[in-house]
N, C-alpha and C positions, 0 to 999 in steps of 0.2 A: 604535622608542623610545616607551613608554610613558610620562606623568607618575610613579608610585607602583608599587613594589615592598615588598609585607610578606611578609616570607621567615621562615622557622622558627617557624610558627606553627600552633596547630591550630584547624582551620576548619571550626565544627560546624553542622553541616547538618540536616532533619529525618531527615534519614537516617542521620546517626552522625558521628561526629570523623574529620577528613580531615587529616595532617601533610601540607600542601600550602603555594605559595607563593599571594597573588593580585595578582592585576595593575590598577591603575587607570588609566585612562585621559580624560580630557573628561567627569569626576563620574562615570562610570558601571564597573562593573567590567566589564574589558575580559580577562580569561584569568586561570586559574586551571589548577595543575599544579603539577610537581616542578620543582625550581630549575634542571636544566640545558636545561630545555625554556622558559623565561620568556624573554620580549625585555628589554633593555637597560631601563633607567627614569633618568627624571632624578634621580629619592628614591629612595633605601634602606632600609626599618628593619627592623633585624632584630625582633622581637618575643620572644627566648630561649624560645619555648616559649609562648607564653601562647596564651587562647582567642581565637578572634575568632566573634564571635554577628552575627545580623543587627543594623541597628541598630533598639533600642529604639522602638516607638510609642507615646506615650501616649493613646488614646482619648478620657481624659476629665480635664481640664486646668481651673482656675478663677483666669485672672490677672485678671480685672475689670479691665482697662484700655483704654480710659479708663473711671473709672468709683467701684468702692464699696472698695476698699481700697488698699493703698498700695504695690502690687505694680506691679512694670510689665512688658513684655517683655522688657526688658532681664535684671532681676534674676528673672524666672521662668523664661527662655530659660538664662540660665548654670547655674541652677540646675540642668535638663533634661540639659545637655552636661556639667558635672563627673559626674551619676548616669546617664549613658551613652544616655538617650533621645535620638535623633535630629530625631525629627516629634512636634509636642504635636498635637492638636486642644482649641482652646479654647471652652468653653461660651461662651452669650450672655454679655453685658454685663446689669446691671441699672437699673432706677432711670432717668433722663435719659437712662442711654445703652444701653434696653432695644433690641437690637438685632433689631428687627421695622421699620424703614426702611432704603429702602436707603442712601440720606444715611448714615445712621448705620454701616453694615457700611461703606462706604466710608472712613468717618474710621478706624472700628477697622482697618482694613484696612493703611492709611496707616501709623500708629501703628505694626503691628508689623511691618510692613518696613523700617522705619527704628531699629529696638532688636533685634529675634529675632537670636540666635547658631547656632540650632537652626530645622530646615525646621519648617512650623506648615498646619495646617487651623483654618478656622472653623467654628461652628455659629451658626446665628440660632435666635431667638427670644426670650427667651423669653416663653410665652403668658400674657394674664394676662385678654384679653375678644375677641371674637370680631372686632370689625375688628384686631386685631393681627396677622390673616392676611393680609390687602388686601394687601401687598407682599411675602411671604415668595414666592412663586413666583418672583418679578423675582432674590431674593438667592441661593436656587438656582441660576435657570442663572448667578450670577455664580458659583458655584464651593461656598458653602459647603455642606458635608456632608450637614447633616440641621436636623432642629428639634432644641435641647435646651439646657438639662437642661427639660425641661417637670415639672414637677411636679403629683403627683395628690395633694399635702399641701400644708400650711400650711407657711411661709407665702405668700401672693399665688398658691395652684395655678390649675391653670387651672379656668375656671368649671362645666364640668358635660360627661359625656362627649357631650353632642350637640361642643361644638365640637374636644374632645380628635378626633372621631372625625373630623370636616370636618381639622383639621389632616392627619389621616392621610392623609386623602384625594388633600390635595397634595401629601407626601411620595411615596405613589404614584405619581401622577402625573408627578410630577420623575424618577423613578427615585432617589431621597431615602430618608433613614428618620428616626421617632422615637426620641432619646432619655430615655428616660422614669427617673423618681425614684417606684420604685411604694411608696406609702403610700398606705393608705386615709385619708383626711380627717376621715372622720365616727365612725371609732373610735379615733383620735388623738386628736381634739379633746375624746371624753369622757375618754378615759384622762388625758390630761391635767390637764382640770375636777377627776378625780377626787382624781387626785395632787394637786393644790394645797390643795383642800378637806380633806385629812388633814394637810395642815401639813406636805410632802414637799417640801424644798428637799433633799435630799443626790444626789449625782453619780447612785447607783445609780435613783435615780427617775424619774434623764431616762429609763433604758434601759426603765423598766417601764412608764413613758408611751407609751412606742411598740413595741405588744407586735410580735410574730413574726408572729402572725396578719393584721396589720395589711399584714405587706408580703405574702404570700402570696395574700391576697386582691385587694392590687392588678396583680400580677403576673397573673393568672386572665382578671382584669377587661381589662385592657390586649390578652391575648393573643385575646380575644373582640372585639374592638374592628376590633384590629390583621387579624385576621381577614376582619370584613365591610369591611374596605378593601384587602384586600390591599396590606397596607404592612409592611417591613421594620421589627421593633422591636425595641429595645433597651433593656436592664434595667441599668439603673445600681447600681451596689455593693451586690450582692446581700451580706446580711448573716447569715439564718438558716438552720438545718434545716427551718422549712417554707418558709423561700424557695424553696428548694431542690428541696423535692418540688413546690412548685408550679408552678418553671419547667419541671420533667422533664413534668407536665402540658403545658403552654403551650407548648411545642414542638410538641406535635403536633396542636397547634392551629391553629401559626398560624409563620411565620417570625419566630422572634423568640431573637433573642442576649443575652448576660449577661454584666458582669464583674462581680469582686470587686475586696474594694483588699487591701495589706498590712494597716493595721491591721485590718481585719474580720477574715484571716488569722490576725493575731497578738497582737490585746488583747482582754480579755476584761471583762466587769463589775469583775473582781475587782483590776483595775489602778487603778479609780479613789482605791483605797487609797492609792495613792502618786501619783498624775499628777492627779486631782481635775478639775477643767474642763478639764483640758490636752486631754483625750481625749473631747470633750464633740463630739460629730458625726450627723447624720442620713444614714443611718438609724445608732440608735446604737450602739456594740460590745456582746457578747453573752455569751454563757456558752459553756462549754469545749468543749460539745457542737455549738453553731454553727462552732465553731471546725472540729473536727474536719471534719463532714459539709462544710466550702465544701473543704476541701484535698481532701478526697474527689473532690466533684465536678469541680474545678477539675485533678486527675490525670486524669480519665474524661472532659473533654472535654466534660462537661455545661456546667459554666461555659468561655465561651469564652478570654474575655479579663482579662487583670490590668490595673487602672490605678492611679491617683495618688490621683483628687479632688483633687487640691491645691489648697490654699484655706489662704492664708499670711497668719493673723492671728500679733499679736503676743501674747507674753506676758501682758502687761500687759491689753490688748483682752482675754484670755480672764478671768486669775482678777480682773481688778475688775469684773466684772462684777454686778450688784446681786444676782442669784440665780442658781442653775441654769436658770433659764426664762429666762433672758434672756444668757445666754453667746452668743457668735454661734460657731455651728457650722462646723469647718471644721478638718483638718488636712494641714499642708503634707510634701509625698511624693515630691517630684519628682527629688528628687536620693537620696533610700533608696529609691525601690521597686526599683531591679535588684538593688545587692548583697544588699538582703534576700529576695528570692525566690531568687537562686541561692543567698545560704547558707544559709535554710528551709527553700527546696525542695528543690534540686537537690541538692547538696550535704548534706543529711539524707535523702534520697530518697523525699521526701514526694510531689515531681514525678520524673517526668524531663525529660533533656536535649530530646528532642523535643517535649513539654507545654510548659517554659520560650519555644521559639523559638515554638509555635505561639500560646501564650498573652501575650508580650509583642510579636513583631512582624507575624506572619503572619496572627491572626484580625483584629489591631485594622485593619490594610491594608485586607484586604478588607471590612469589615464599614462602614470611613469611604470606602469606593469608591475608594481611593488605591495597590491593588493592577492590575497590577503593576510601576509605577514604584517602588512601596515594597513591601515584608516579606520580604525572601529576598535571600541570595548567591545572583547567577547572573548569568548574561552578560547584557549588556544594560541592565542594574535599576541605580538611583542606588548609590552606592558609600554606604552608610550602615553603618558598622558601628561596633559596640563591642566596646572590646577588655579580657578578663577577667586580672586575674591572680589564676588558683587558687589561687596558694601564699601568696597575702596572707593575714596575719589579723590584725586592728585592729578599735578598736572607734570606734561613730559618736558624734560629738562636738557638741553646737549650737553651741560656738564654729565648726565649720567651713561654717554650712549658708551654701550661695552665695543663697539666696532671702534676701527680707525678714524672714521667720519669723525670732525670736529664740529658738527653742525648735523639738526635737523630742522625741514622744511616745517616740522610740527613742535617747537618747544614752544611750551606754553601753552598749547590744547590741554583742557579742561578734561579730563578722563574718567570715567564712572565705570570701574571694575579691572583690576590686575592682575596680572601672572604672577603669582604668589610661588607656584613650584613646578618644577617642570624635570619630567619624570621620564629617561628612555630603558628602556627594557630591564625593568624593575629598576632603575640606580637613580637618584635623585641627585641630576648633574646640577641643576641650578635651583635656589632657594630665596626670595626675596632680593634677589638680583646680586650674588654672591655664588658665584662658581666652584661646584663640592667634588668635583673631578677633575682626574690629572688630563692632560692633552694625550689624546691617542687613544681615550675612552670611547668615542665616538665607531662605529664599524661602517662597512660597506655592505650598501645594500645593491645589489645586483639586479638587473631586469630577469627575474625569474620566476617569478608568477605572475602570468600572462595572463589580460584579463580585458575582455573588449569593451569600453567604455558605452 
């Protein structure tokens, strides 16, 4: 007798669509086969046909809580489970509760054990002067991830690559990594000066304030760093075509990973015609051509990983904002980035089936060192899955969004296939966007299977 039988279901693998039953057992998936081969289960569901994917990771997650917005576990975590992510990993805290004390990873720690509906990693950091490191080795071996988002821009980046590189150094050491925000600093802050002094308040200025060039050179920078430390890095929402070329560089430089988000994917300059600050984000959306070359890359395996960034200001928080220079950057994703990659990707065949699972659960796993308790169906592995249904087609609404966000950059996208159920270690927290677990269900997952990308 098993706990959990999902029968008539297809169960997509990196190796292709399986019409199979699976079997749960004590959170973990316990057999997989044809139905008259399955033991007894306490649960039943049939799934009529629908997909079932691994579940969802998100890599790169911004609830600040405790902390700088009005997000909390609670409403970030459901948010994750209605859009079918299983595991977040959330950036540092800022501000009071810059999480570079272990005091302080402690309380954050507390905090989302007691709200998360969805399993969650930490990251500490973030850097902003060189004793900020004094206790980051202690929060490692507590479990969390890596350093990040570190930032090689404004605002508050970290001070100058000697101590970027000393960070690295203890990432190493931990068997850790950086996640890095690569902009250059010092050709932002003219591009910037520049823009302002021409009297450039319009949406399109933010994006020419922070050219391409900008991230390509920090990308270079970072992978030469990352280098003479022999430390795993990571590239946070890579946005351009020379991002792009310059992470195909940087690899062979150095161990270093990449993701992209949906909006990078899917907005362009030419949106701010209609969404204005709504889409106001660093690094910021680009031209059609950025567009192109990240799906490119992101089919090919150069970019590894898809995530969120999610960073759920309010409406209101964006467009009254005094200028475009002063909009606070951030859009909330957490609950769109699956159905929109399967209906972009997959589903337009921009990706495949096997890029989707590699790039939503299996590179973020190993990459956050949580493989292989997490990223794959298979015997053994937490039972985290999400469950697709292909034959959905509806479109995204902000009235529906489970976060604080009052607003997304995509309502009203046309969508061909939904997160119908969404599954972490056997419990079925979220079901047709209806939340079936109490806050606190969610657990901690530790960097403890170490696993080199």
């Amino acid at each position: 007798m098993i706990d959990l039988l999902l029968k008539n279901c297809k169960v997509a693998l990196t190796e292709g669509i399986f019409e199979v039953c699976l079997g749960v057992d004590r959170g973990k998936i316990a057999c997989m086969g044809l139905e008259p081969s399955m033991p007894r289960a306490d649960k039943t569901i049939d799934l009529g046909g629908k997909v079932v994917v691994p579940g969802a990771i998100d890599v790169h997650v911004h609830i600040f809580s405790p902390g700088w917005i009005r997000e909390t576990f609670w409403t970030g975590t459901k948010a994750a489970a209605v859009g079918g992510v299983t595991t977040i990993a959330d950036m540092s805290s800022v501000g009071e509760w810059q999480t570079v004390k272990v005091e302080i990873f402690k309380k954050k720690l507390e905090r989302a054990e007691k709200e998360a509906v969805v399993d969650f990693s930490l990251y500490c950091g973030e850097i902003y002067k060189e004793e900020d490191l004094e206790e980051i080795p202690e929060i490692l071996r507590m479990g969390a991830v890596g350093l990040g988002e570190i930032m090689m821009c404004e605002p508050d980046p970290i001070p100058d690559s000697t101590v970027l590189l000393e960070a690295m150094r203890i990432a190493s050491r931990e068997r850790a990594f950086i996640a890095l925000h690569a902009e250059d600093r010092e050709i932002i802050q003219k591009s910037v000066e520049l823009m302002r002094k021409r009297g450039r308040h319009d949406p399109k200025a933010f994006t020419e304030s922070r050219p391409d060039i900008a991230e390509a050179k920090a990308v270079l920078d970072a992978a030469i760093l990352s280098s003479e430390a022999n430390c795993r890095t990571h590239i946070c929402h890579l946005s351009s075509e020379k991002g792009v070329e310059a992470l195909r560089t940087a690899k062979r430089i150095s161990s270093v990973t990449a993701e992209t988000t949906p909006h990078h994917l899917l907005l362009s300059s030419e949106d701010y015609q209609k969404l204005g600050p709504l889409i106001i984000a660093t690094p910021p959306v680009r031209e059609k051509n950025d567009l192109l070359a990240l799906w490119e890359a992101l089919s090919s395996g150069l970019i590894d990983a898809v995530a969120s960034d999610h960073c759920a200001f309010s409406r209101r928080e964006k467009e009254e904002a005094e200028s475009i220079w002063s909009v606070p950057p951030g859009i909330p994703g957490l609950e769109t980035m699956i159905p929109l990659l399967w209906s972009e990707g997959v589903r337009k065949g921009r990706i495949s089936l096997r890029r989707f699972i590699e790039a939503t659960s299996l590179r973020p796993a190993q990459i956050l060192g949580i493989y292989p308790r997490k990223g794959a169906i298979a015997l053994g592995l937490d039972a985290d899955l999400t469950v697709i249904d292909q034959k959905a087609e509806w479109r995204i609404g902000k009235e529906d969004m489970a976060c604080i966000a009052d607003y997304t950059p995509f309502d009203g996208y046309k969508v061909s296939g939904k997160v119908a159920m969404t599954i972490v270690r056997g419990e079925i927290v979220a079901e047709e966007g209806s939340i079936l677990v109490k806050p606190g269900y969610g657990k901690f997952v530790p960097r403890k299977f170490v696993s080199e990308p």
